[in-house]
Each structure stands twice: as C-alpha cells, then as structure tokens.
C-alpha positions in Angstrom: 0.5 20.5 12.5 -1.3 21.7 9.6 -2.1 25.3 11.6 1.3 25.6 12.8 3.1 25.6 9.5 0.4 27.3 7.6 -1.6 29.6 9.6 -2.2 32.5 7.4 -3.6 30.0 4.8 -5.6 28.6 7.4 -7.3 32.0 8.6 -8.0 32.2 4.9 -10.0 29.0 4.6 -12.0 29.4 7.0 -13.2 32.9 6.3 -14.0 31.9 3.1 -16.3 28.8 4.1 -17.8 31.4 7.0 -18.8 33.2 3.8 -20.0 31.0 2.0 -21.8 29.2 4.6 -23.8 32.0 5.5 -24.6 33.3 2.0 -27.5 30.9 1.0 -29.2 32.0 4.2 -29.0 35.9 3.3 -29.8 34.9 -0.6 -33.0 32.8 0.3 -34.3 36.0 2.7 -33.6 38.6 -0.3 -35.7 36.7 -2.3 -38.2 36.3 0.1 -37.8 40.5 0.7 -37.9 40.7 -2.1 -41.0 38.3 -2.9 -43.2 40.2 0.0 -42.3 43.7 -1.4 -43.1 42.7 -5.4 -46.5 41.8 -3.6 -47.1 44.9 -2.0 -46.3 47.2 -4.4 -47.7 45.5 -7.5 -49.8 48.2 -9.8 -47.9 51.3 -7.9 -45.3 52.7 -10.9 -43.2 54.0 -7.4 -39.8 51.7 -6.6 -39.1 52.4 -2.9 -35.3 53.0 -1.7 -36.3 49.5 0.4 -37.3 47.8 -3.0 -33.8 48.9 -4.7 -31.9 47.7 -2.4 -33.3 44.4 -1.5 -32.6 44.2 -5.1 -28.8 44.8 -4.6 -29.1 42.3 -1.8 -30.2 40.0 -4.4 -27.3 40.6 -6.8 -25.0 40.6 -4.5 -26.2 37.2 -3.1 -26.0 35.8 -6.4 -22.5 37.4 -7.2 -20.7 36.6 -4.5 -21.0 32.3 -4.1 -18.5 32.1 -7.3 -16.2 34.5 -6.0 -16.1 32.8 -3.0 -15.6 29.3 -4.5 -12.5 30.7 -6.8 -10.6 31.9 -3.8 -11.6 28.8 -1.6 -10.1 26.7 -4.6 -7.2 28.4 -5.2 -6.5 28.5 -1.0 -7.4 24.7 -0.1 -5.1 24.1 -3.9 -1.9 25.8 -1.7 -2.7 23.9 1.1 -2.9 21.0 -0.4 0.3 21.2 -2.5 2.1 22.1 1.3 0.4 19.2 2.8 1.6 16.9 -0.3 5.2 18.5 0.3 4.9 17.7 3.8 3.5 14.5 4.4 5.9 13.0 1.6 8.4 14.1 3.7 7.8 12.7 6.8 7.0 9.4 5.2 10.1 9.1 3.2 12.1 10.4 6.1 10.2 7.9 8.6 11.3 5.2 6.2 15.1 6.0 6.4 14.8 5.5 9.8 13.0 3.0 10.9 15.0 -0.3 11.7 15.5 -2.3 8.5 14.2 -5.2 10.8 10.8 -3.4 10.6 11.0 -3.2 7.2 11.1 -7.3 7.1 7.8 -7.8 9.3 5.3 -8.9 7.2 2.5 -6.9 9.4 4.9 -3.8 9.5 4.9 -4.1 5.7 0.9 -4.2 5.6 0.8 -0.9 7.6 3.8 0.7 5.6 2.2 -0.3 2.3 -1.8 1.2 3.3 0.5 4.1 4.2 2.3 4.4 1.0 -1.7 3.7 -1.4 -3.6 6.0 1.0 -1.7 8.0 3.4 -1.0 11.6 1.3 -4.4 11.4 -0.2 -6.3 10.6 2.8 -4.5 13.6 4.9 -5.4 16.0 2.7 -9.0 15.0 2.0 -9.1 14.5 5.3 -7.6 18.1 6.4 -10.1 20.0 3.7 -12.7 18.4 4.8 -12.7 20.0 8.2 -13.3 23.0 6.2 -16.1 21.7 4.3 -17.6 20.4 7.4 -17.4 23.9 9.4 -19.3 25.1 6.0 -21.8 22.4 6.9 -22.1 22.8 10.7 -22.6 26.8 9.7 -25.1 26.0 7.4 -27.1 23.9 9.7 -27.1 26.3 12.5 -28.4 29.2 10.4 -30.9 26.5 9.1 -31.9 25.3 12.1 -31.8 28.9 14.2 -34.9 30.0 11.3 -36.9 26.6 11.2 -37.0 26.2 15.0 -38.8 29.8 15.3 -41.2 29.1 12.5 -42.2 25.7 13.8 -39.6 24.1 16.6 -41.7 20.3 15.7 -40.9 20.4 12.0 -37.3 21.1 12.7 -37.2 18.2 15.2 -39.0 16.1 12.2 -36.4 16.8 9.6 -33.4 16.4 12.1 -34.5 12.6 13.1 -35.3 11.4 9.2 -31.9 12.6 8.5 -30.3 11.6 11.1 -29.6 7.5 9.8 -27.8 9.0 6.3 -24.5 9.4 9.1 -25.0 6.2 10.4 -24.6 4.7 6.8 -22.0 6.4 6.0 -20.0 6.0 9.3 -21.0 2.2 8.9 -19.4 2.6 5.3 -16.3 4.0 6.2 -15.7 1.1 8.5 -16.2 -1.5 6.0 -14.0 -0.3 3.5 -11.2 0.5 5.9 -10.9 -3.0 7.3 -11.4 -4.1 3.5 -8.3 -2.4 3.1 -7.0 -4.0 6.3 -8.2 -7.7 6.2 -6.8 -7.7 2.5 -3.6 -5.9 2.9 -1.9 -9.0 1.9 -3.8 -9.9 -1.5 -2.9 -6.0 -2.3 0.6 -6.8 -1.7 1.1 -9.7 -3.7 -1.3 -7.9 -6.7 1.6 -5.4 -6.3 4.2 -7.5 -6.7 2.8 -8.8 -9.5 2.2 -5.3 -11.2 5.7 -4.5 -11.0 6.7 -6.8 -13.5 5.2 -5.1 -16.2 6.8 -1.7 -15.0 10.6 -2.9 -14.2 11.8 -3.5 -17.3 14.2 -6.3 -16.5 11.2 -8.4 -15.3 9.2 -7.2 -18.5 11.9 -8.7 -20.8 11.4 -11.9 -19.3 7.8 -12.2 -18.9 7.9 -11.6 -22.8 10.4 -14.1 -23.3 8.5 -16.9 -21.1 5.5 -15.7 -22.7 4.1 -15.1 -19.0 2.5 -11.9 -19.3 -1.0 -13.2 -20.1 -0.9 -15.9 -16.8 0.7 -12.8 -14.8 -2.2 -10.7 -16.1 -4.7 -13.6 -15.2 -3.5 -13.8 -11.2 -3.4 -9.8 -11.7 -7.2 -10.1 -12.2 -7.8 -13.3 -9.8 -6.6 -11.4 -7.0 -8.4 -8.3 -8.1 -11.4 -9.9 -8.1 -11.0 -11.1 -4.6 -10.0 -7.6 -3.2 -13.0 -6.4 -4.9 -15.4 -9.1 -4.8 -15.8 -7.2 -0.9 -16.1 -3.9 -1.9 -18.8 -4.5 -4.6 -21.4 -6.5 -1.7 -20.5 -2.8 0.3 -21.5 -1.1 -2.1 -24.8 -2.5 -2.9 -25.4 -2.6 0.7 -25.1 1.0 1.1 -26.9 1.9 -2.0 -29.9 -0.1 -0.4 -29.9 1.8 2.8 -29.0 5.5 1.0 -32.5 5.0 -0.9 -34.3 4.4 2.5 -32.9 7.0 4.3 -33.7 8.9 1.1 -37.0 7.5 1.2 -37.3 8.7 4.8 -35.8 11.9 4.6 -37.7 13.4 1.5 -40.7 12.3 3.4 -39.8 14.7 5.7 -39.4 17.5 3.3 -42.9 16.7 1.7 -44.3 17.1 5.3 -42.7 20.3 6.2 -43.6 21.7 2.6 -47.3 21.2 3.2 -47.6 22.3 6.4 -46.2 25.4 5.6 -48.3 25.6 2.0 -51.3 25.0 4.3 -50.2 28.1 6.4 -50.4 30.4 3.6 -53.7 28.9 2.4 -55.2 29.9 5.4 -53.3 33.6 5.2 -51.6 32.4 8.2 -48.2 33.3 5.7 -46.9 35.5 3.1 -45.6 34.1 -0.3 -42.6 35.8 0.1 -41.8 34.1 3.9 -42.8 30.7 2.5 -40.4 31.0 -0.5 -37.6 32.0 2.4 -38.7 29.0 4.3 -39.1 26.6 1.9 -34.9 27.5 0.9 -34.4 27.5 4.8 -35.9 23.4 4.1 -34.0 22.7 1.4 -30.5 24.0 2.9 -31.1 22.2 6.3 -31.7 19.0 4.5 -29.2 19.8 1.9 -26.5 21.3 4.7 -27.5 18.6 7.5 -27.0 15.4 4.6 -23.9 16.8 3.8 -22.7 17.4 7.0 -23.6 13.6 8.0 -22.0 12.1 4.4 -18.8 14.0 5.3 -18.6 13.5 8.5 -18.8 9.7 7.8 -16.2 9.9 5.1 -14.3 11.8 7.5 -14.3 8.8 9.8 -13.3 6.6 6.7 -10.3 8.7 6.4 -9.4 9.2 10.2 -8.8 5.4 10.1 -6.3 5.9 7.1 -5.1 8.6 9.1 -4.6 6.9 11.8 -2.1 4.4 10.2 0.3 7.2 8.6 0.8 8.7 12.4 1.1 4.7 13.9 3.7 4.5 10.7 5.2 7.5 11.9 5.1 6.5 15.5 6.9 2.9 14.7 9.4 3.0 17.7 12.6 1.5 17.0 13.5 -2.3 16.9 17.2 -1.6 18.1 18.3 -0.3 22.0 20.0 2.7 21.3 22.5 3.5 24.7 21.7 6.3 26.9 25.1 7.2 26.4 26.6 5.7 23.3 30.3 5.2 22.4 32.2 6.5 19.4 34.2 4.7 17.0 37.9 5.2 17.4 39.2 7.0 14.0 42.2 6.7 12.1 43.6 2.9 13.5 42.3 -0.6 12.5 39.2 -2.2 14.2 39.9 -5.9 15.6 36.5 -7.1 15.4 35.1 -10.6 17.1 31.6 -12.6 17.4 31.7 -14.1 20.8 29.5 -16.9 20.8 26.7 -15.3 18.2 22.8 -17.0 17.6 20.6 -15.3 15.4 16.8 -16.3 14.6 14.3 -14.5 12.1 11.6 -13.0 13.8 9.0 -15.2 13.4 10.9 -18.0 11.7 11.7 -21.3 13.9 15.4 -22.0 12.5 18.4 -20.6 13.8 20.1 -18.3 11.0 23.4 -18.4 13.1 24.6 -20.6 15.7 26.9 -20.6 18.3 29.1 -18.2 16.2 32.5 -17.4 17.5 35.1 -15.8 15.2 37.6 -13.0 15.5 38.9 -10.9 12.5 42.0 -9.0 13.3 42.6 -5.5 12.2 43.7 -5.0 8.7 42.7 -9.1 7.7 41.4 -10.2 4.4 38.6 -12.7 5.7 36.1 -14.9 3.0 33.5 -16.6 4.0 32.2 -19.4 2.1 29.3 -21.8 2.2 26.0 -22.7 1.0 22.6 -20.6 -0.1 21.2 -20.5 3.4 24.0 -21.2 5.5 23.9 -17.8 7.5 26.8 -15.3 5.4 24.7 -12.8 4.6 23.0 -13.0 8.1 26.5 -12.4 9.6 26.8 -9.4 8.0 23.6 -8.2 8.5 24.5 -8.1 12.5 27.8 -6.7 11.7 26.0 -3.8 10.0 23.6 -4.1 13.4 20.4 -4.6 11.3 19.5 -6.5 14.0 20.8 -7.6 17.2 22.2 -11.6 18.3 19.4 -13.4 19.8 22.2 -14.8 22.2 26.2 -13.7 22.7 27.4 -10.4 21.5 29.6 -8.7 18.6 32.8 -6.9 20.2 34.0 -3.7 17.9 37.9 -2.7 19.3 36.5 -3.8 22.5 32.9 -2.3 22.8 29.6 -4.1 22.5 28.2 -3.3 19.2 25.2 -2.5 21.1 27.0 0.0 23.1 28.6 2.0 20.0 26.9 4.8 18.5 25.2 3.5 15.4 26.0 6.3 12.9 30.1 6.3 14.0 29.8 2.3 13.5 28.3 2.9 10.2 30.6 5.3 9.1 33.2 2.9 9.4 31.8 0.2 6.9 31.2 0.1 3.2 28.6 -2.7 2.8 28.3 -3.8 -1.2 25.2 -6.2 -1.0 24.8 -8.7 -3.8 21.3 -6.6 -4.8 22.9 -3.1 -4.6 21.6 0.5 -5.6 21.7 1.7 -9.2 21.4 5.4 -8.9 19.9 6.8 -12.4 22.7 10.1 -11.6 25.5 11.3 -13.4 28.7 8.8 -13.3 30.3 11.1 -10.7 27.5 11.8 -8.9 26.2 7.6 -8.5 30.1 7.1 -7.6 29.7 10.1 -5.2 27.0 9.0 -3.5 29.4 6.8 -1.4 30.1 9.6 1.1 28.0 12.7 0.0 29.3 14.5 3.0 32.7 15.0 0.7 30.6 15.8 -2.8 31.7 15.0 -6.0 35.2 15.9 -5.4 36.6 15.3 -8.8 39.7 13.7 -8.0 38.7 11.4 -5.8 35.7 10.2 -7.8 38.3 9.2 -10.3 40.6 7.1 -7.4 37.4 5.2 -6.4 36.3 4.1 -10.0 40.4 3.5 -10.9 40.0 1.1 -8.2 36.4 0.2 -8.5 37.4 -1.4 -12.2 35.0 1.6 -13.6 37.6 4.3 -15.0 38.1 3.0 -18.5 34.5 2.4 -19.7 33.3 5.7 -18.2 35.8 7.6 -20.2 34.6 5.7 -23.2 31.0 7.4 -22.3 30.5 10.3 -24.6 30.2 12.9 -21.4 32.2 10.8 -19.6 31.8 11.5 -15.4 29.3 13.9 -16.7 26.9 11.2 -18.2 24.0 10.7 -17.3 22.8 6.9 -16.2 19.3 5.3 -17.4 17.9 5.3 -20.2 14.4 6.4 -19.0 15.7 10.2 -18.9 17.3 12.1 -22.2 20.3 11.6 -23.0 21.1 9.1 -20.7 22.4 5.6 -21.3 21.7 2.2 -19.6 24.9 0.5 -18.2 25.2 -3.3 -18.6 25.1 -5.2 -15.6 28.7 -5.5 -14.9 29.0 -1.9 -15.0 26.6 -1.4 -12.5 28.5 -3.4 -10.4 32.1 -2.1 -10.4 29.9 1.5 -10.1 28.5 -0.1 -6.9 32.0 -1.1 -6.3 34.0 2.3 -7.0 31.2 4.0 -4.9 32.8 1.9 -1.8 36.0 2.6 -2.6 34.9 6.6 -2.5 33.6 6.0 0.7 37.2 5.0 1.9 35.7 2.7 5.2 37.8 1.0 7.9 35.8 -2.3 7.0 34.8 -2.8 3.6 32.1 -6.1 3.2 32.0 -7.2 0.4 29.0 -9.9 -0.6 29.9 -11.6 -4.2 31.6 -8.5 -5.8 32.9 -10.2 -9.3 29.8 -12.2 -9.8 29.0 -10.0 -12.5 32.1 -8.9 -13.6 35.0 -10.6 -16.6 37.9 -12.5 -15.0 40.3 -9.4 -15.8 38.2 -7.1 -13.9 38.3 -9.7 -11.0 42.0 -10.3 -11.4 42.6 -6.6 -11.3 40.1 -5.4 -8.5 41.7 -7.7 -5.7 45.0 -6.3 -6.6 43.2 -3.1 -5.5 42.2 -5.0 -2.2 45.4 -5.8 -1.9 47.0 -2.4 -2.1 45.0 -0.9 0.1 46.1 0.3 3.3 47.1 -2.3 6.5 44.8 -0.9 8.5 41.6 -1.9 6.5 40.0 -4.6 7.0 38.1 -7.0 3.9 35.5 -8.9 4.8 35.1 -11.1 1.2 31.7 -13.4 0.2 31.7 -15.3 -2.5 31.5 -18.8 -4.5 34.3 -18.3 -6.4 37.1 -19.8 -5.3 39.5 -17.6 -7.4 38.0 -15.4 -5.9 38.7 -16.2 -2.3 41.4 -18.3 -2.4 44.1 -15.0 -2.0 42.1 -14.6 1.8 44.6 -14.3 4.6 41.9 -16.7 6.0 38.7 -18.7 4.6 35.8 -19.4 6.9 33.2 -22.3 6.2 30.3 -21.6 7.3 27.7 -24.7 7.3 23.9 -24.5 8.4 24.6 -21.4 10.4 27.9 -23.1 12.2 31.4 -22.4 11.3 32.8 -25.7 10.1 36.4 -24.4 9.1 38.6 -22.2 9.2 42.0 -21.8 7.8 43.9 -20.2 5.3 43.7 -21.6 1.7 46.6 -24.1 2.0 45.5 -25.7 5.5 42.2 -25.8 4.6 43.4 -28.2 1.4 45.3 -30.4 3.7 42.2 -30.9 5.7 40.7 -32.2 2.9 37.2 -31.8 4.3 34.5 -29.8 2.9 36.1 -26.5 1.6 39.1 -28.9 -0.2 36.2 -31.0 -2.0 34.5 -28.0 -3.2 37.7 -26.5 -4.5 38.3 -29.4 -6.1 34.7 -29.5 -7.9 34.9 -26.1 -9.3 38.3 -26.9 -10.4 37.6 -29.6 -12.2 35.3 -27.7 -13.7 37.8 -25.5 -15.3 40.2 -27.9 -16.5 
C-alpha cells in the first residue's frame, strides 16, 4: 500500500538507511587505516598521499552519519504525515460503512475501539520500522561478513548469546497485545467514564451531583486493573533483559580478549584490533537492535492486524446481486408483513408478529411504552437490520431487494439523540441533503418549517453564525434549538417518508402547535411516520398504533381508539388529567 502511493519517498528511505548502515563499517576501518599507518610512520616528518587520505576517509566518516539522519528524519516525517492522512481515512471511511448492526456488537466494538487507541500509531511505527530494521539487517551482515573471516567461532559465540534478547522481546509483544485484548472491555468502560469530564453536558452534572471525585475513583479502580497486568510484564521482562545482558556482554568480554591476546602475541596489529573491536561492538549493537525491533515489530503486527480485520469487517446486511430502485416522484405504500425482530445476542423478541400497512401519503403515530419495540420498528424500516422472521414490503418490493442508498434517499429519520453539527446555521441545516449545498432559499423553507427561522435571524450573523461555543465566535444553541435545527435539516432533505421519533419533546407548546401545521401542509404524497408520548402530539394522526411488549395492541384513529376505551383511551385520559 505504502509503496504504491509513495514510491519515490520510499526509494528515498531506503537509500538513506543503505547509507547509514554501511557507514560505521567504513568509519571503524578508517580508523583502523588509519591506526596502522600512525604506527608505521611514527618519527618520519613525511605524510604519505595514503596517510592524507585515509584521513579524509575519516572526516568524511564522521561527517556524513548526521547528514544522513537529517534527511532520513525529514523523509520517514513525510511519510508518516501521508500514512497519518491515509490510514485516518480508511478508518473513518470504514466506519461509515459498516452496518450500524456491527457497530452494536459488543466484540465488534472491542476491535473497533483497539483500532481507534492503537491503529494510526501502530501503522506507522510499524511501516518505519521496516526501514530501521533493513538498517539493522545491513549492519549485521557487514558485521558478521568481517568477524566470520577474523575468527568464524567467535562470530558463532556472539550470535547464540544474543540470540534470547528476540525471544524476550517477541515474548513481550505478545503479552501486551492480549493485555490490550483480554482487557478491551475495562478500557471501554474507563472510556466511558473519561468522557464525562470532556462533554460538557455530563461535566455540568457531575459538578452538580458532586460525582467527579467517585467518577475519578472508578477512573483509577479500573486503571489499576488494566495496569495491574502490564506492571508484572514489565518486571518480568526487565528480569530476563539483565540475563540476556548478562549473557551477551559475556560474549563481548570473550571476543575482546581473544583478540587482545592476538596482538600480545604479534599475531595482530593495533590498528586491526581497534577495527575489530568496532566490528564487535556494531554486531552486538546492530544484531540487539535488530532482535528488540524485530520483536516490537511483532508487537505491532498484532495491532496491525486488527486495523486490516476492522477494515475487512464484511457486511451484516445481504446486499442483492441485482438490486431494485426506488420509484421517484409518487407516494410509497409501505407494509410489515408479519415482522419479528431479536437483538443479536439478546433472548427477548424486540418485535413480534408485526403486521401493519401505512398507506401512501398517511400520518401514522405510534405510541407505547419504553421498551415496547417503536424505535426498533424504525430501525428495520431504515434496514439497520433485517426481521428475524416475515419481511417489510416498500411499493411492493422486499426491502431486502431494494437498493439500500435509493431506499435511504427516500427517508428523513430524526432520532430522539440526533446530530448537532458545530457548522454555520446554513450549513448544519444543509447538511440534510449536501448533494443540493447550501442553496440559500431553500435553507430558509426548511428552518420556516423546521420552527428555526425566527431565532436564527435573531443570531447576530444570522445563517452565517457559527454553532458551538468551543470555536470563536460561535454561540451554543439551547437545547430546543438544536432540535428544530435537527428538524429544519429534514425538512431540507425534502424525503418521501419523514420518521419522526419524539420531535417536540424539547420544544414550547407553540412551536409544537405550529410545526404539525407544517406536517400538515405538506404535500399528499408524503408520508409521516410520528413517535411520541404526547398525546397532543399525536392525537391529529390519521391513525394511532399501540404498540405493547413488541405486539401491536391497537390501532385506530384518535376517536375509535377512545371508544375502545382500552389502553390508548386510559392513557389519554391520565395525561389529561394531568393538564386539567
């Protein structure tokens, strides 16, 4: 991926650590030139041509390693701000469109959230590394090409005491990637906590409660768990680095006096002992390095790993070989035929035995308890996920049949925990069907009918202002705001079925009063799909639908469903009462 996008920078690299792989070797056999030459031509006021320039060889050995270094930094700093760039893109991307299904599986939410703490980071470490270790496989070679023709043993001596420091640190990696894995959970919920203190909302009221000391307290509980792990790891692999340490410097010290014996017996000159003694020193240096990274590499190939599984998630939902569009420019009649719906992983039906048909252009409310499956309904409507059992009929296609994008484009979904978009006024009301842009006009239709026009002109840049406070100049909506903004954002996208899940429940009476005369006037062909606990609210429904422990238990228009007098007539009649 990396080689295909950024070649040239590539090429680059890896001349550079070629470079500077090679240059301790050529700088530890000037100095040894130049060692052996001092030697014979000590008390002789003559400088050789030879001596000069092993001299330059010298300099330039010593110049060149920083040169080298500045252009590797400022390389692997460009690649690394293209892999940043890159990999935050695939992510976010990945995350739009992955099924929202996936999004509620406690073990896809593990993987996604290692992902989103390690994923970038661990790429690019992981990517510059490879570098790093070419340096080190280099180095080595070189290293190993001079020891094995001074003394083939001693090299096979150094190779095996080094040889456990990868083990270690292979050993390592594993633990603290199935530390991350094992404990993904406790992460989660510290997480959770944490974001109190950064959503301001939530901080406001842990201030209020006085809960920001206890929150702090199962902050540092869980903490201690998650690390509790990683500090026994640790000490565990500081005990084995000091014996392979132990071990390996013991090899050194052998290899150093063998070869200090050598020139005792004039078996060696100074200046080749100085030149092997570096070639010692960068094998052991080059070979430990090469092991450590290596085993770090391993760490981060794990990490890796999960950002390509995240990207490789396959989808939840059948798409059809050959899907169906969604007829434009006539109302939708739109029917659950016999509809059961369970949770992954939960063992009570969400929906049951649902069968209900909305006719084009109907205003539909659906009432009932916390729990009692309306939000679920619309979830399949929007194809979130698919009925465990019957089927949902769209102008008479299987919703599993239609193409996914056309059906979407024919809703407008306002959830009761909706999108606040820190934009300008236009733009957050815009953002309903960006496809258009901020067509001026139009943005002013949606919040005329979204309840919005009046206290945006009262803003002092009116369309223009921007929203949240965190940025200059802008300025924090109240909550009721936000919502008939979420509400003239639907109205901009102009759907064929507009869902609507507790619209006024943030909103004054007047507001409420006014915005269903928008629903109302708006065209025959739409259709309103209305949830809510207010029965002012639904009450002007062409038809209400009861919906009980995932069953439908009535359904009727206002009137009949008072001469029933069953469940939807009682509760009218408590929240009247409540009003009189």
């Amino acid at each position: 991926m990396v080689w295909r996008e950024q070649r040239v920078i590539v090429v680059a690299l890896g001349g550079m650590f070629l470079l500077a792989a090679t240059t301790p070797a050529l700088r530890a056999g000037a100095i040894g030139l130049l060692l052996n030459e001092l030697v014979m031509i000590a008390g002789h006021s003559e400088v050789s041509t030879r001596f000069s320039l092993i001299v330059a060889l010298v300099v330039a050995t010593n110049v060149l390693p920083p040169l080298l270094l500045a252009i590797q930094t400022y390389l692997s700093q460009m690649l690394l701000f293209h892999l940043e760039k890159q990999l935050e893109m695939l992510i976010v991307e990945k995350k739009g469109e992955i099924d929202v299904a996936v999004h509620e599986q406690p073990s896809q939410n593990d993987l996604i959230n290692r992902v989103q703490e390690n994923g970038v980071f661990r790429v690019q470490w992981f990517i510059n590394r490879q570098f790093v270790i070419l340096q080190n496989v280099v180095e080595v070679i070189v290293a190993s090409v001079i020891l094995a023709i001074a003394n083939w043993w001693m090299f096979v001596l150094l190779l095996v005491v080094t040889l456990p420091e990868l083990i270690t640190e292979i050993r390592y990696g594993r633990m603290v990637w199935s530390i991350h894995v094992g404990r993904a959970e406790i992460r989660r919920r510290f997480l959770e906590l944490r974001s109190h203190f950064f959503h301001l909302p939530s901080l406001l009221e842990l201030k209020l409660l006085h809960n920001a000391g206890a929150f702090a307290g199962q902050m540092r509980r869980l903490f201690g768990v998650f690390l509790a792990e990683e500090r026994h790891g640790e000490r565990r692999k500081l005990g084995r680095q000091l014996v392979c340490l132990v071990l390996s410097q013991a090899g050194v010290a052998a290899a150093t006096c063998w070869f200090l014996l050598r020139v005792v017996h004039g078996e060696l000159a100074i200046g080749t002992l100085a030149f092997l003694l570096a070639s010692i020193g960068s094998f052991r240096l080059a070979l430990s390095s090469l092991f450590t990274n290596l085993g770090r590499q391993y760490q981060d190939s794990l990490f890796v790993a999960d950002v390509f599984t995240f990207l490789d998630i396959a989808p939840v939902l059948t798409r059809p070989a050959a899907p169906r569009r969604v007829a434009s420019g006539r109302a939708l009649p739109i029917a659950f035929e016999r509809v059961g719906f369970r949770y992954p992983g939960s063992s009570r039906d969400a929906l049951r035995d649902i069968s209900l048909e909305i006719r084009p252009g109907e205003r539909l409310a659906i009432v009932g308890a916390n729990g009692s499956g309306k939000t679920t309904l619309v979830k399949l409507l929007c194809r979130f996920y698919d009925p465990d059992r019957g089927r949902i009929v769209i102008d008479g296609n299987d919703l599993r049949d239609l193409d996914l994008t056309s059906w979407s484009g024919k809703l407008g979904v306002l959830f009761q925990e909706y999108a606040n978009y820190r934009f300008s006024a236009g733009e957050a009301i815009a953002t309903g069907r960006l496809e258009l842009g901020a067509d001026p006009e139009r943005v002013r239709l949606a919040a005329t009918q979204g309840e919005a026009h009046a206290f945006i002109t009262e803003w002092p840049r009116g369309y223009e202002q921007l929203l949240g406070k965190e940025f200059a100049g802008g300025i924090e909506p109240s909550i009721g705001q936000w919502q008939r903004l979420a509400l003239a954002r639907l109205f901009y996208r102009d759907p064929q079925v507009l869902v609507l899940d507790e619209p006024t429940a943030s909103i004054d009476p007047e507001a409420e009063a006014k915005l269903f005369r928008q629903l109302g006037s708006l065209p025959a062909d739409r259709t309103v799909i209305l949830i809510s606990h207010r029965f002012s609210t639904v009450r002007h429904a062409d038809r209400i639908c009861i919906l009980e422990g995932g069953r439908i238990a009535e359904l009727g228009s206002h009137d009949e469903l008072l001469r029933r007098g069953e469940t939807y007539a009682h509760l009218f009649e408590l929240q009247a009462r409540g009003y009189r």
